[in-house]
mmCIF file of the N, C-alpha and C atoms, coordinates in Angstrom:
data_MODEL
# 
_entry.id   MODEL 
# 
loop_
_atom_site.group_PDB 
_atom_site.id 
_atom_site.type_symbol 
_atom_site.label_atom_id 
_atom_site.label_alt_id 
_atom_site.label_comp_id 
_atom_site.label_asym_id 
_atom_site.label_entity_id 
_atom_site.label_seq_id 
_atom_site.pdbx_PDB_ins_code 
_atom_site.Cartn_x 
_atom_site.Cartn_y 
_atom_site.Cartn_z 
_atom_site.occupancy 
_atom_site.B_iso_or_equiv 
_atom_site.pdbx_formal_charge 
_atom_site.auth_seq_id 
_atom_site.auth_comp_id 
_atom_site.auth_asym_id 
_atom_site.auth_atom_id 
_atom_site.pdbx_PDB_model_num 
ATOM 1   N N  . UNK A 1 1  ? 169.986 311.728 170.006 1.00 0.00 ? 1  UNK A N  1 
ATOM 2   C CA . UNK A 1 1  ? 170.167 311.082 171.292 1.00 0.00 ? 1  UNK A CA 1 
ATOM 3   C C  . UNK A 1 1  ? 170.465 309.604 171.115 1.00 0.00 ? 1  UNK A C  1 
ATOM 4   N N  . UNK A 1 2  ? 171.247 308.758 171.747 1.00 0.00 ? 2  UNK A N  1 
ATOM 5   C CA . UNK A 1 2  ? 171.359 307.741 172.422 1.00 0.00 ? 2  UNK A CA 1 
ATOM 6   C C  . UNK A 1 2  ? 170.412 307.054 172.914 1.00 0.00 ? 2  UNK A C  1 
ATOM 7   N N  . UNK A 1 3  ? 170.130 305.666 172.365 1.00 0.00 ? 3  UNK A N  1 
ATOM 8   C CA . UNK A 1 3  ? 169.539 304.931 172.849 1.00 0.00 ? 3  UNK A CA 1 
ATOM 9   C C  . UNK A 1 3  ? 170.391 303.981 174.043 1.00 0.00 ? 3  UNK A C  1 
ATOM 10  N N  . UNK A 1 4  ? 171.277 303.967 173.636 1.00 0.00 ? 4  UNK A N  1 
ATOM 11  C CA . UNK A 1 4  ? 171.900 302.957 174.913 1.00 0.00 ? 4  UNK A CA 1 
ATOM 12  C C  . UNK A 1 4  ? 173.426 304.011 175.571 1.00 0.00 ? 4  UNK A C  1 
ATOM 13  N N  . UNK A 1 5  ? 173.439 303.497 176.777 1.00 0.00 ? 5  UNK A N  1 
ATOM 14  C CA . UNK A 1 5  ? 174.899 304.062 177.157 1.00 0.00 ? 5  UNK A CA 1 
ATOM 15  C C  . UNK A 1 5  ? 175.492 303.621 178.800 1.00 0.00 ? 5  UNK A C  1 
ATOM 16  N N  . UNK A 1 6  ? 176.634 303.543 179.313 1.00 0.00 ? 6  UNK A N  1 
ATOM 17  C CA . UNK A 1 6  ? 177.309 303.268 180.043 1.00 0.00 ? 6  UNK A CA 1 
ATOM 18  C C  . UNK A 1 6  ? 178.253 304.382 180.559 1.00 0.00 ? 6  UNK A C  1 
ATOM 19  N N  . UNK A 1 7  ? 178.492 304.181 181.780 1.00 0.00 ? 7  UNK A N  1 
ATOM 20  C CA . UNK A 1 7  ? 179.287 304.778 182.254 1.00 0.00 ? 7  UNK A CA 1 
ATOM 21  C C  . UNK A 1 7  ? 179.963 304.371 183.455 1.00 0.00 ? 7  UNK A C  1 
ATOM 22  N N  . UNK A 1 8  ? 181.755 304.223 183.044 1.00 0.00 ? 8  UNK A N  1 
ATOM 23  C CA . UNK A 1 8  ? 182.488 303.303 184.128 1.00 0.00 ? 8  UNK A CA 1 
ATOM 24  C C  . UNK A 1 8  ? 183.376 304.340 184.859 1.00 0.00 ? 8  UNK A C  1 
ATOM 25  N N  . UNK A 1 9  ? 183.704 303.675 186.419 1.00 0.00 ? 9  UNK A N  1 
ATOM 26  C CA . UNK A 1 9  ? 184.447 304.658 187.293 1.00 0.00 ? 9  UNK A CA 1 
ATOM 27  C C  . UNK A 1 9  ? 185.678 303.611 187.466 1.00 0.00 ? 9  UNK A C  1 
ATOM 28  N N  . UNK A 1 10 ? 187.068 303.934 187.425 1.00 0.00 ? 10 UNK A N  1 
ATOM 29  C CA . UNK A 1 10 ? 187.954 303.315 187.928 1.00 0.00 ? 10 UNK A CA 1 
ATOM 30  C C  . UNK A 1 10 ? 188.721 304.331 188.785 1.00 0.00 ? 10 UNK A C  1 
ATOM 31  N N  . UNK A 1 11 ? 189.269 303.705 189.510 1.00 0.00 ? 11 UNK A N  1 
ATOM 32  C CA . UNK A 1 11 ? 190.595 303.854 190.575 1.00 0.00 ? 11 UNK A CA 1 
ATOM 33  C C  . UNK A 1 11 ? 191.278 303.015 190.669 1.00 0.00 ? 11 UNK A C  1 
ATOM 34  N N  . UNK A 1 12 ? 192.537 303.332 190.481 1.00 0.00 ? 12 UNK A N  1 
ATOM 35  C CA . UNK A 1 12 ? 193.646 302.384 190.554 1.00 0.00 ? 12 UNK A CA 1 
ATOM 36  C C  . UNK A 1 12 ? 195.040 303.082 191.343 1.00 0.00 ? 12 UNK A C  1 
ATOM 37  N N  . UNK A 1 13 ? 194.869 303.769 192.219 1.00 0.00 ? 13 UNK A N  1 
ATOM 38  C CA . UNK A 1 13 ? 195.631 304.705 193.027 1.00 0.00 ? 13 UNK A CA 1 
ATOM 39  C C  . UNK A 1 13 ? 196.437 305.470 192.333 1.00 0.00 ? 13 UNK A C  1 
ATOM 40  N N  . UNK A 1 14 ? 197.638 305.403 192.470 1.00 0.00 ? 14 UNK A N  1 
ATOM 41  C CA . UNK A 1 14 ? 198.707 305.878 191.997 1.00 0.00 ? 14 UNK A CA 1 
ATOM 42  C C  . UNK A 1 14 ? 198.714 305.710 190.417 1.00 0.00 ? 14 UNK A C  1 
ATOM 43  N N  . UNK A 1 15 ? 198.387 304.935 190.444 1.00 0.00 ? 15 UNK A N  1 
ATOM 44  C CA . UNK A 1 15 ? 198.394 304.228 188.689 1.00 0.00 ? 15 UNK A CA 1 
ATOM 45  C C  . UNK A 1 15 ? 197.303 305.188 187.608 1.00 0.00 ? 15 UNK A C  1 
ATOM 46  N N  . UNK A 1 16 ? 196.262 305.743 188.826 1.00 0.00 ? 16 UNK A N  1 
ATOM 47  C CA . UNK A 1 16 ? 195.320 306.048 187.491 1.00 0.00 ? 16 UNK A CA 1 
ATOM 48  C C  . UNK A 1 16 ? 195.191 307.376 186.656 1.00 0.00 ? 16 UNK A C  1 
ATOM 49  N N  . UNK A 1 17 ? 196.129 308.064 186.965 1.00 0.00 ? 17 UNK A N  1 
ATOM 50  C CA . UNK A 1 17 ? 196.101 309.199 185.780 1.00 0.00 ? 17 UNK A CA 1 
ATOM 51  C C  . UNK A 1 17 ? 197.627 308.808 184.649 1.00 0.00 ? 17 UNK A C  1 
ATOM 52  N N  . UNK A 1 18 ? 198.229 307.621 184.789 1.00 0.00 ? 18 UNK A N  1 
ATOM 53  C CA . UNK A 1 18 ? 198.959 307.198 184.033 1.00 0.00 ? 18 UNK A CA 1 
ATOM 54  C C  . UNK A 1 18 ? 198.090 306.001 183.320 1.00 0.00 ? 18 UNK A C  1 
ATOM 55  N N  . UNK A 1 19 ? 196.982 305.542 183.839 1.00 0.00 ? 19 UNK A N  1 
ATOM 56  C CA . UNK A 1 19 ? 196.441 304.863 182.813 1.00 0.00 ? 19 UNK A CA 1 
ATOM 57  C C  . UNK A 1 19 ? 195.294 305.582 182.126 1.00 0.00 ? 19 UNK A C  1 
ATOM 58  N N  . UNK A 1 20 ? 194.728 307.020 182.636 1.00 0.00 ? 20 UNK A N  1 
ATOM 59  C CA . UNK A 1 20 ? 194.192 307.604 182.023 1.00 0.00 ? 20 UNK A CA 1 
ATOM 60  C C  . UNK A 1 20 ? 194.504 308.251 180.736 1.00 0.00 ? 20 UNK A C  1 
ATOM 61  N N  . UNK A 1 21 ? 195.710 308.634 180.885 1.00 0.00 ? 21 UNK A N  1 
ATOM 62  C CA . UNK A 1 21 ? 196.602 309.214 179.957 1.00 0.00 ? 21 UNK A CA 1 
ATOM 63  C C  . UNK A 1 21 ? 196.541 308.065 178.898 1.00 0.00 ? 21 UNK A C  1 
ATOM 64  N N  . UNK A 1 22 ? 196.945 306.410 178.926 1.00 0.00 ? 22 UNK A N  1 
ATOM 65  C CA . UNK A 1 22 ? 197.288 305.899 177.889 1.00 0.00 ? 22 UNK A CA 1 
ATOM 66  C C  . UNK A 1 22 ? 195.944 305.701 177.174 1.00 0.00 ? 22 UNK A C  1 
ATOM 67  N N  . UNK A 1 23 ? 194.623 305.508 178.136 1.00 0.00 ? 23 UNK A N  1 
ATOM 68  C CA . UNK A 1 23 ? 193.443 305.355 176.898 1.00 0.00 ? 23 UNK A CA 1 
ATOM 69  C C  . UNK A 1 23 ? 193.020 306.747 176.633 1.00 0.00 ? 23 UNK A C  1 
ATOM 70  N N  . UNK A 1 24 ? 193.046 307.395 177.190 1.00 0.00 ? 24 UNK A N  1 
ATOM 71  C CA . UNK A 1 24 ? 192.715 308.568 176.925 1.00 0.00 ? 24 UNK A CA 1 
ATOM 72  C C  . UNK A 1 24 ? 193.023 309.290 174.994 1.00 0.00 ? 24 UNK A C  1 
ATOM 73  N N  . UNK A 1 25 ? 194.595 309.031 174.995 1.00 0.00 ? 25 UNK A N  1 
ATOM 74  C CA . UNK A 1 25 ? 195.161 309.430 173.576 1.00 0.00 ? 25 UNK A CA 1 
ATOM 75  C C  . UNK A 1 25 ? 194.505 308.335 172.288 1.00 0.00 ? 25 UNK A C  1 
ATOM 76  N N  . UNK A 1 26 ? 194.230 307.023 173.042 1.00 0.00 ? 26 UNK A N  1 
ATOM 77  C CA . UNK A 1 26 ? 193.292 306.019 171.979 1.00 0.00 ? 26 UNK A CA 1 
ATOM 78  C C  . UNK A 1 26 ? 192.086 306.628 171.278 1.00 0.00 ? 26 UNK A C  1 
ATOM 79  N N  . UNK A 1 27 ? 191.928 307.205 172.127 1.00 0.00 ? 27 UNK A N  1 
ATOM 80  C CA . UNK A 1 27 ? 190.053 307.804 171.735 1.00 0.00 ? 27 UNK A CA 1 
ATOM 81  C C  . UNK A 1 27 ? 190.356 308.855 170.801 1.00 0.00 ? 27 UNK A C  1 
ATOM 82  N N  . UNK A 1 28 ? 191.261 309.922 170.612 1.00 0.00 ? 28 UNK A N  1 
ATOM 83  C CA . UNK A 1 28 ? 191.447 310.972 170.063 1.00 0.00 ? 28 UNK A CA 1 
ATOM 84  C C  . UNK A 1 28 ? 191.735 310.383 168.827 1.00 0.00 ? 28 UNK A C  1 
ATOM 85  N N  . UNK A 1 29 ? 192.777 309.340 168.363 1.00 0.00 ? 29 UNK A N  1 
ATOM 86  C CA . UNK A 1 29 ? 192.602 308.960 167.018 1.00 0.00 ? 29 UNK A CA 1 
ATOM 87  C C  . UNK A 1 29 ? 191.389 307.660 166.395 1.00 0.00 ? 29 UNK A C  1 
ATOM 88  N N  . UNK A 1 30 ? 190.744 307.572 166.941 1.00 0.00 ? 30 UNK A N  1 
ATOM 89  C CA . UNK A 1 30 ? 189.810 306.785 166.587 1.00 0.00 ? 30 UNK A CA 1 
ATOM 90  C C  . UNK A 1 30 ? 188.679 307.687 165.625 1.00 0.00 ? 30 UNK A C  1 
ATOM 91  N N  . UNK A 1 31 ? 188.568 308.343 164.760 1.00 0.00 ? 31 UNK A N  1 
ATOM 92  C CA . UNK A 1 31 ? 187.528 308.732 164.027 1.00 0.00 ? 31 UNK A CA 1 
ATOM 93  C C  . UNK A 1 31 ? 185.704 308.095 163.984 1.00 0.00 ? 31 UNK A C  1 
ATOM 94  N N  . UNK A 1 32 ? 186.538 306.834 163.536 1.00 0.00 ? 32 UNK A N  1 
ATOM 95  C CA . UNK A 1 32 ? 185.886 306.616 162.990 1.00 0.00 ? 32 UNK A CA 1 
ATOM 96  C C  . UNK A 1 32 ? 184.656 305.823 163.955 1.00 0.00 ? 32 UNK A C  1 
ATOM 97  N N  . UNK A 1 33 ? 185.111 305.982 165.150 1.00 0.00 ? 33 UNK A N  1 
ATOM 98  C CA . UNK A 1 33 ? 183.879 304.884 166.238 1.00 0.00 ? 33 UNK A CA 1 
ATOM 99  C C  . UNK A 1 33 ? 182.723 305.457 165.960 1.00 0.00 ? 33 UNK A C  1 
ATOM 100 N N  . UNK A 1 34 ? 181.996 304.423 165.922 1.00 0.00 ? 34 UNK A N  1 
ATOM 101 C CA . UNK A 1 34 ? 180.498 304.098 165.977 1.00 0.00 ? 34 UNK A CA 1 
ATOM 102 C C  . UNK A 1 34 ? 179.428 304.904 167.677 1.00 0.00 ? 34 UNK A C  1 
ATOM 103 N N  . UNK A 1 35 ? 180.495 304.985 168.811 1.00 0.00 ? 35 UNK A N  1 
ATOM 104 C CA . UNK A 1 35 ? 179.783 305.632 169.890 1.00 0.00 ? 35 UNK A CA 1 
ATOM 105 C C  . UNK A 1 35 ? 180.339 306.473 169.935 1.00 0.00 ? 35 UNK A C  1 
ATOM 106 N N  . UNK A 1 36 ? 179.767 306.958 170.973 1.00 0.00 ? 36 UNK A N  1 
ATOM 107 C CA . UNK A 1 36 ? 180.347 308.259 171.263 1.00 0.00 ? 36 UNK A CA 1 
ATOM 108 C C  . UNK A 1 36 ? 180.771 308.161 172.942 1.00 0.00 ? 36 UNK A C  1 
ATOM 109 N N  . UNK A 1 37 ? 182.080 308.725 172.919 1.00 0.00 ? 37 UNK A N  1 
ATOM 110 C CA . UNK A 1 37 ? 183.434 307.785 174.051 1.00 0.00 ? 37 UNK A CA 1 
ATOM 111 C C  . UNK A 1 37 ? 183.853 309.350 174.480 1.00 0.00 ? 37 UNK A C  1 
ATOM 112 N N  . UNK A 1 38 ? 183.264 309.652 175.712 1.00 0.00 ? 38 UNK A N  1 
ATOM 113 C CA . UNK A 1 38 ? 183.993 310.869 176.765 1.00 0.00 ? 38 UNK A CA 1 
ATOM 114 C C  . UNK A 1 38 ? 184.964 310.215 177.639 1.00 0.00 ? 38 UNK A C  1 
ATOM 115 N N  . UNK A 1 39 ? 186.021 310.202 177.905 1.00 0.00 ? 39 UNK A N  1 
ATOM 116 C CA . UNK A 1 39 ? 186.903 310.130 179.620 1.00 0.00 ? 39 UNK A CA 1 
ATOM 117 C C  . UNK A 1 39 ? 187.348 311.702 180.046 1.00 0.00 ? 39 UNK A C  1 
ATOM 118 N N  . UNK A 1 40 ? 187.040 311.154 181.399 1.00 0.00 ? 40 UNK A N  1 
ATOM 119 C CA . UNK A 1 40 ? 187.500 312.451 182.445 1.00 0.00 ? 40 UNK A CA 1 
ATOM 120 C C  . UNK A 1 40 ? 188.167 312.089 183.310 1.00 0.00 ? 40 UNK A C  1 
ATOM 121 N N  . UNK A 1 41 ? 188.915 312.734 184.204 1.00 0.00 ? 41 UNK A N  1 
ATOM 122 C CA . UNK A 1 41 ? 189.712 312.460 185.241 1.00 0.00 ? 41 UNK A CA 1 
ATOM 123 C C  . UNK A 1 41 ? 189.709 313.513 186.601 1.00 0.00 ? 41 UNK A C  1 
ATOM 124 N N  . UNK A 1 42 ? 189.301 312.950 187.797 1.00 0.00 ? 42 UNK A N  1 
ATOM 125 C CA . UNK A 1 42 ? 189.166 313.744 188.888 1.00 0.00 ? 42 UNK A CA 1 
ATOM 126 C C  . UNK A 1 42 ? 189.820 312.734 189.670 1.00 0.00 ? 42 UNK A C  1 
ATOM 127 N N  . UNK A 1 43 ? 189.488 312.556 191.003 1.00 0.00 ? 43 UNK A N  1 
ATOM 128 C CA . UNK A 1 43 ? 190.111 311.350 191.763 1.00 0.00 ? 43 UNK A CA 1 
ATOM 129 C C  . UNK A 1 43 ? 190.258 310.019 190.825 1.00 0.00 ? 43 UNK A C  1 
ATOM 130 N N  . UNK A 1 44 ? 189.412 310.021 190.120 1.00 0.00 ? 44 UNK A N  1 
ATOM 131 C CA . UNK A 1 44 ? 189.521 308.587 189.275 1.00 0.00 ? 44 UNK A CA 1 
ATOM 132 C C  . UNK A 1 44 ? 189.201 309.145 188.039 1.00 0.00 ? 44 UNK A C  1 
ATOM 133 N N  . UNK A 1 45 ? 189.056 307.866 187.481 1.00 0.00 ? 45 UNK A N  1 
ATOM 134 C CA . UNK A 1 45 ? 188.736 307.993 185.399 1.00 0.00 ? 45 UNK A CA 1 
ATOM 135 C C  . UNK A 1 45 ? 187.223 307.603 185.337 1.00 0.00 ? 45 UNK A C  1 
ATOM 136 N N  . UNK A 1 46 ? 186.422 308.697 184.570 1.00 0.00 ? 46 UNK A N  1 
ATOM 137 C CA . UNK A 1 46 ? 185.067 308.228 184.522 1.00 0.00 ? 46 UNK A CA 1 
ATOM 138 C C  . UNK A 1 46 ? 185.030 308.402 182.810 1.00 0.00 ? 46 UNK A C  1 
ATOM 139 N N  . UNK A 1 47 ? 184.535 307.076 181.822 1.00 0.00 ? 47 UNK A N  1 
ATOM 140 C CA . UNK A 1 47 ? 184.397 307.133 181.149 1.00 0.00 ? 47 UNK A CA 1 
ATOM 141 C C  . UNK A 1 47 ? 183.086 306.771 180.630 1.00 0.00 ? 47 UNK A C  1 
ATOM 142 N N  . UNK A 1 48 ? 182.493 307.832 179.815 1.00 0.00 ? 48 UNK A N  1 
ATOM 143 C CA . UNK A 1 48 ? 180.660 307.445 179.505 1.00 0.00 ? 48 UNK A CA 1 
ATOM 144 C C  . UNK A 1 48 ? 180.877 307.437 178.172 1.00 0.00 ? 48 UNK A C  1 
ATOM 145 N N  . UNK A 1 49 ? 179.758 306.367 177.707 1.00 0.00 ? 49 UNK A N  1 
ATOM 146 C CA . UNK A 1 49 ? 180.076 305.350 176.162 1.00 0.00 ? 49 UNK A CA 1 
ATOM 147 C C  . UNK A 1 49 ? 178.476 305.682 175.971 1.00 0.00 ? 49 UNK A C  1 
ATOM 148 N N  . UNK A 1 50 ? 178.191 306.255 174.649 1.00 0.00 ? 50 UNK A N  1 
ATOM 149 C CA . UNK A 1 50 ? 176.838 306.588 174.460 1.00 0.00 ? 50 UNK A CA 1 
ATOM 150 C C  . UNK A 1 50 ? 176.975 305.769 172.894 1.00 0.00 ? 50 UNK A C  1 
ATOM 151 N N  . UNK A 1 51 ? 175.330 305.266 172.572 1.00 0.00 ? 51 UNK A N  1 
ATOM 152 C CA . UNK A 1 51 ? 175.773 304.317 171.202 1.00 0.00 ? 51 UNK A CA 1 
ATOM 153 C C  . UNK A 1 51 ? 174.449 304.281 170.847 1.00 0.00 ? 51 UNK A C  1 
ATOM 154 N N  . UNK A 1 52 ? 174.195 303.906 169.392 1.00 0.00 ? 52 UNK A N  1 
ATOM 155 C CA . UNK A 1 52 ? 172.684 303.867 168.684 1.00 0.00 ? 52 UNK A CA 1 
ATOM 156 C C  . UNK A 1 52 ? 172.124 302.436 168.947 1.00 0.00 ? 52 UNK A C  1 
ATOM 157 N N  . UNK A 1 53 ? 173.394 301.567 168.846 1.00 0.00 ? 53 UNK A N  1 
ATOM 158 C CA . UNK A 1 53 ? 173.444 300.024 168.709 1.00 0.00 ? 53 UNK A CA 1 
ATOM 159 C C  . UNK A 1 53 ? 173.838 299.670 170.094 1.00 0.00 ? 53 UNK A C  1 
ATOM 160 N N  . UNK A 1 54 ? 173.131 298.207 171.103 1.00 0.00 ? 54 UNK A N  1 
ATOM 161 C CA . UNK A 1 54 ? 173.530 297.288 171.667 1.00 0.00 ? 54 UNK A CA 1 
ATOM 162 C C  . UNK A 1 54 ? 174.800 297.049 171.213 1.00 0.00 ? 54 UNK A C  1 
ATOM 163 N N  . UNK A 1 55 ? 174.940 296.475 169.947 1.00 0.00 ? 55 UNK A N  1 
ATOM 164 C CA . UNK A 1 55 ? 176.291 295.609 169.433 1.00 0.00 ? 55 UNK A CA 1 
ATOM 165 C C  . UNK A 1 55 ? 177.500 297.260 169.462 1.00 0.00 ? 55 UNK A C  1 
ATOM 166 N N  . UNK A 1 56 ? 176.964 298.005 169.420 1.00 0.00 ? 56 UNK A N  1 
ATOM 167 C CA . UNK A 1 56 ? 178.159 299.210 169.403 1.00 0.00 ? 56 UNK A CA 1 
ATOM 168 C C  . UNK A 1 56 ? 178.499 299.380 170.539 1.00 0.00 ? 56 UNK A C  1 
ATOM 169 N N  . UNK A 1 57 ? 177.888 299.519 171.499 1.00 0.00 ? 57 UNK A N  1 
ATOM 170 C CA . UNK A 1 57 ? 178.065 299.844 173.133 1.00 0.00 ? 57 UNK A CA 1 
ATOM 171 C C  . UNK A 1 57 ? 179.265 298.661 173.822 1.00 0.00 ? 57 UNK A C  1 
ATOM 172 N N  . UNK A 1 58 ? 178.674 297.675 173.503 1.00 0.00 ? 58 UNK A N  1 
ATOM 173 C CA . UNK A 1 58 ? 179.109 296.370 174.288 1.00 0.00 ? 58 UNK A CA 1 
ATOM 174 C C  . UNK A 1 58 ? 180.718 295.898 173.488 1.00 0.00 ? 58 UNK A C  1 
ATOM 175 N N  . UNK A 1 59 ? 180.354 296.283 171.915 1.00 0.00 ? 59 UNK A N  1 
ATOM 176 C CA . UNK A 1 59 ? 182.336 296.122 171.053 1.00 0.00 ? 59 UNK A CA 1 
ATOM 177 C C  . UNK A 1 59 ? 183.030 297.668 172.089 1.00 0.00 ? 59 UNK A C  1 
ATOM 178 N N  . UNK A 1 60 ? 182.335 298.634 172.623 1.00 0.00 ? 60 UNK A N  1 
ATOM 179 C CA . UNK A 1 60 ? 183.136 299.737 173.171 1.00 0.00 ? 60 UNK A CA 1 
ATOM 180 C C  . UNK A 1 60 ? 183.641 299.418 174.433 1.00 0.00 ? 60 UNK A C  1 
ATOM 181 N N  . UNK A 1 61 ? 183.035 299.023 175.152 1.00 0.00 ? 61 UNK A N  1 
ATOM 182 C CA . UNK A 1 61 ? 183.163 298.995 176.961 1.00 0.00 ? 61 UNK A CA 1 
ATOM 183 C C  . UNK A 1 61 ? 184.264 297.564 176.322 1.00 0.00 ? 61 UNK A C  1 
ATOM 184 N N  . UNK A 1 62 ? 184.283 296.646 175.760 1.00 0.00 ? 62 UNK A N  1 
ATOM 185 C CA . UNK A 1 62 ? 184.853 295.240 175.626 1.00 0.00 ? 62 UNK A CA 1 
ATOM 186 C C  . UNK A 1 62 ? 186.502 296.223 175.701 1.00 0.00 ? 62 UNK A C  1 
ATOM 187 N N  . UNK A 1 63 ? 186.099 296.752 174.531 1.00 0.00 ? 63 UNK A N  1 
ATOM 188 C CA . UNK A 1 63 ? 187.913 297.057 173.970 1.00 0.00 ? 63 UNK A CA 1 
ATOM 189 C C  . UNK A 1 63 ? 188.317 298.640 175.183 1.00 0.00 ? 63 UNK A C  1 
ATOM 190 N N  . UNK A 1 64 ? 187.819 299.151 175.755 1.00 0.00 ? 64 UNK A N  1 
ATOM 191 C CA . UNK A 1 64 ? 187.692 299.969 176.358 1.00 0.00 ? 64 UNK A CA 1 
ATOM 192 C C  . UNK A 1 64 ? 188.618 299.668 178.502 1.00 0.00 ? 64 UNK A C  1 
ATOM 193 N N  . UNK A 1 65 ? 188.018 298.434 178.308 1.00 0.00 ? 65 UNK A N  1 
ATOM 194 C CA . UNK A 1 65 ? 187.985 297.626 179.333 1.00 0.00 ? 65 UNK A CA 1 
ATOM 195 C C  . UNK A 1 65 ? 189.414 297.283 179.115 1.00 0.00 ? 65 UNK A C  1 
ATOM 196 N N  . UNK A 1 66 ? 189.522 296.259 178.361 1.00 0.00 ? 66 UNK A N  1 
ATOM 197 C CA . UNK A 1 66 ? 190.588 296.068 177.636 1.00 0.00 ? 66 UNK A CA 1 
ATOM 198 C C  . UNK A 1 66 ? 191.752 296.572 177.848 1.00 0.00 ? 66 UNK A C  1 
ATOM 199 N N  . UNK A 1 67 ? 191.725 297.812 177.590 1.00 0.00 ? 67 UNK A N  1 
ATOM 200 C CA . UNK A 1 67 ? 193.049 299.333 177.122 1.00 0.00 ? 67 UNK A CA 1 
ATOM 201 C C  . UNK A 1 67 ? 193.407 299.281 178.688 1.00 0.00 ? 67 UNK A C  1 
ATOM 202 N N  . UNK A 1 68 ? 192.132 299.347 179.423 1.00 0.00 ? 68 UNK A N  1 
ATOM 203 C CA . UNK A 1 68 ? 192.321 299.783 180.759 1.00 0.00 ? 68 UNK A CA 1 
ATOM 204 C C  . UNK A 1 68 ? 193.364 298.440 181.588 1.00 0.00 ? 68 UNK A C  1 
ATOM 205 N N  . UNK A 1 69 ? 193.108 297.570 181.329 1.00 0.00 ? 69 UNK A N  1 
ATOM 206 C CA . UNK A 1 69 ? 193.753 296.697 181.789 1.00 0.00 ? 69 UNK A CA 1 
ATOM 207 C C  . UNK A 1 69 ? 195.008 295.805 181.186 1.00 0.00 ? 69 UNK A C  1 
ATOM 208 N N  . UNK A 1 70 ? 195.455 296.537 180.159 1.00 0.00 ? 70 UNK A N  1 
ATOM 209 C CA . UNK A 1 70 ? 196.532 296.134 179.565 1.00 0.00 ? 70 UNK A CA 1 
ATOM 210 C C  . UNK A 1 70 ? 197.664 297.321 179.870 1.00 0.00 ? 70 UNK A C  1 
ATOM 211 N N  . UNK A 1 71 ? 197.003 298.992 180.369 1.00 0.00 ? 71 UNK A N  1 
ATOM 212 C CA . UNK A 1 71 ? 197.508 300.024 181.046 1.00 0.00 ? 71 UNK A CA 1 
ATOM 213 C C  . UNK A 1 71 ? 198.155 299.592 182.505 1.00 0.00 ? 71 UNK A C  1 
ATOM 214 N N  . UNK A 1 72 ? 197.174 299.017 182.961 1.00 0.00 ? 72 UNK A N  1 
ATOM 215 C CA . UNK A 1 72 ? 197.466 298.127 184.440 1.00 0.00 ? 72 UNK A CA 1 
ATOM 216 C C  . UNK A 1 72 ? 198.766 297.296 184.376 1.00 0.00 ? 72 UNK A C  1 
ATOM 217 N N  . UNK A 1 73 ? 198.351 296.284 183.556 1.00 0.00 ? 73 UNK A N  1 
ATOM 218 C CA . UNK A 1 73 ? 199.590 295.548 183.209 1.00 0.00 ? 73 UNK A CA 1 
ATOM 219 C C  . UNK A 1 73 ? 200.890 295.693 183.033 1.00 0.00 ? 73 UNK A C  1 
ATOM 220 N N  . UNK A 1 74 ? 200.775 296.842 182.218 1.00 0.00 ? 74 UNK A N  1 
ATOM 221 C CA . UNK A 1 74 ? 202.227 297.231 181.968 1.00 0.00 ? 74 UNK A CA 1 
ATOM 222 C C  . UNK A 1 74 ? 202.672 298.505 182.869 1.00 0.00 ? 74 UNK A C  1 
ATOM 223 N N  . UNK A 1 75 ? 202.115 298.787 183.075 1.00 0.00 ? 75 UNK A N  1 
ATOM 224 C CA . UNK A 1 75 ? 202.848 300.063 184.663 1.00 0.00 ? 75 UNK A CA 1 
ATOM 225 C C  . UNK A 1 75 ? 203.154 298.525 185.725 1.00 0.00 ? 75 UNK A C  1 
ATOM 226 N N  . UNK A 1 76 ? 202.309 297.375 186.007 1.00 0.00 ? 76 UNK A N  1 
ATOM 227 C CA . UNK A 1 76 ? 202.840 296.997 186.817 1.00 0.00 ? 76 UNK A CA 1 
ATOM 228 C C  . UNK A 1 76 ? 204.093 296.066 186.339 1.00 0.00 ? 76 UNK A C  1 
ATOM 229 N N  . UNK A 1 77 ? 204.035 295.813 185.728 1.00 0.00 ? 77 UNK A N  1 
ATOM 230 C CA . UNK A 1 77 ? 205.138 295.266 184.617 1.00 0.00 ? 77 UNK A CA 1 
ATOM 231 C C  . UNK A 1 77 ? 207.186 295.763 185.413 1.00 0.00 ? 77 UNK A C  1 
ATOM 232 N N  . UNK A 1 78 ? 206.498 297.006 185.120 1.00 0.00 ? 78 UNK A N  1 
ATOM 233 C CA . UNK A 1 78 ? 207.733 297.831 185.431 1.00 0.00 ? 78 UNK A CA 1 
ATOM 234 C C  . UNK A 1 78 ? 207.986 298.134 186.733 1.00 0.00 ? 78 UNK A C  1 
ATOM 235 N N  . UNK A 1 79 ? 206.781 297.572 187.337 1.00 0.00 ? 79 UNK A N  1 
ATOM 236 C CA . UNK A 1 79 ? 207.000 298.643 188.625 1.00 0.00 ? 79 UNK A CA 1 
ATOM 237 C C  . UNK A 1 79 ? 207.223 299.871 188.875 1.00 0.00 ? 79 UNK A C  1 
ATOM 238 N N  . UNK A 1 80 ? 206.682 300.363 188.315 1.00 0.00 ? 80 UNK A N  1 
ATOM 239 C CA . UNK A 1 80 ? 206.718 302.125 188.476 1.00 0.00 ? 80 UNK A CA 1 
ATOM 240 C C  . UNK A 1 80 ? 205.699 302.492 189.632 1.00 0.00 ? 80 UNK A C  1 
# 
């Protein structure tokens, strides 16, 4: 079990199963993370970050956060 863990909800309308999709495929090649990183997708993206370490949890949600808003960026980028 997990000593520490998080769990974030986004919506971003239209946008969010195209930004689900882009972090979504991040997580699948990552082996080697230190937490343990579920996303799901229903009306929105719920992603729960489970970790042994403070310092593991908080480097996850950082870069996690991150993906999510650099997904944002560039769909709006284009205007799609």
């Amino acid at each position: 079990m997990s000593n520490y863990n998080a769990k974030i909800e986004i919506s971003a309308g239209k946008k969010t199963k195209s930004i689900f999709d882009s972090i979504e495929i991040d997580n699948k090649f990552y082996d080697e993370n230190p937490t343990k990183t579920n996303f799901s997708l229903d009306k929105k993206i719920t992603i729960k970050i489970e970790a042994q370490e403070i310092q593991h949890l908080r480097a996850n949600l950082n870069s996690t956060l991150r993906l999510v808003q650099a997904s944002n960026d560039s769909i709006e980028s284009v205007n799609i």
